[in-house]
C-alpha positions, 0 to 999 in steps of 0.5 A: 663342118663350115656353115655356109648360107647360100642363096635360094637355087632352082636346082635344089628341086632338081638334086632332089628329083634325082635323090628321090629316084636312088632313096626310092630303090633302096626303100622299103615297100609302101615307104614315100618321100618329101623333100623338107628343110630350108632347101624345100622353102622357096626363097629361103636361103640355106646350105648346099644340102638336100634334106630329104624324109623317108616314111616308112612303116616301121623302122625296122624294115629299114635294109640298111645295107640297101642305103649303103649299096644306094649310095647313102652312109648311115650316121649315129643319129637316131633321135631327133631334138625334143621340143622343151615341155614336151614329154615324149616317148623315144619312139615319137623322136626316132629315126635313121639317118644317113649321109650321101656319098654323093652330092650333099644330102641328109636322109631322114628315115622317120616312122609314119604318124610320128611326132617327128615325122609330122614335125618336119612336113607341118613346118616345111608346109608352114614356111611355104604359106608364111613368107614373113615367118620364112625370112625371119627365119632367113634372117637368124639363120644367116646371122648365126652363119656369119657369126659362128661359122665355124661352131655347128654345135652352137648355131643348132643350139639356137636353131632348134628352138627358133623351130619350137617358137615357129612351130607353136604357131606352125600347130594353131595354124594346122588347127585353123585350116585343117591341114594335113600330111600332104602328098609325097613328093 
């Protein structure tokens, strides 16, 4: 896969919109949806892929042939990066992950009050409220991207740990203002 930067669209809100309504069909009862990554971040630029969270109770509810039938292609990660320092159990990182045979999109299904779960809203929440943050965090990103377009593995490899470094200050400032899970979207 080519890395690939584009610069910010409106319609990303909209594919969502329209994602949101074929993810809700094929989700389990009391399951919510949030539109998260760079896609999710007004201004940011990013690639052409929606990234969208699914929370749900248990992840073994999760009707797995109901996502296919939706539209959506299981994938084989099922855990997500672990910050270094931190020790957590596997089941704080775990999660389903699929593909849309459609317009580009990544499903992430996390369980509620997971660490993993409450990482990716917290950070999205973060960027939104941090605009300096936001296009530092452009910055790297399109760096990486003209660099090493080619080598997925490498611009992950360093894109994770900018996210750990953003997301210390990302929890001080949860603390500071008291925020919390916010509304699905």
């Amino acid at each position: 896969m080519r890395i690939e930067l584009e610069q910010p669209r409106q319609s990303w809100v909209e594919d969502f919109v329209i994602l949101k309504r074929a993810v809700m069909g094929a989700a389990p009862a009391g399951a919510y949806l949030h539109h998260i990554g760079s896609t999710a971040i007004p201004g940011l630029p990013a690639k052409d892929i929606i990234d969208i969270q699914l929370t749900v109770n248990e992840l073994a509810g999760v009707d797995a042939d109901a996502f296919e039938r939706a539209g959506f292609e299981r994938r084989p990660i099922v855990i997500d990066h672990c910050p270094p320092g931190l020790e957590l159990a596997e089941g704080e990182l775990r999660k389903a992950f699929y593909r849309s045979k459609g317009r580009p999109a990544n499903l992430h299904i996390r369980q509620r009050g997971r660490f993993n779960q409450r990482y990716s809203l917290l950070c999205r929440d973060f960027l939104r409220a941090h605009p300096t943050a936001a296009n530092a965090y452009a910055l790297i990103k399109q760096r990486l991207a003209q660099r090493f377009p080619d080598d997925v593995d490498f611009y992950y490899d360093i894109k994770d740990p900018v996210f750990d470094i953003i997301m210390d200050g990302a929890n001080e400032w949860a603390k500071l203002i008291g925020w919390s899970e916010p509304p699905h979207d």
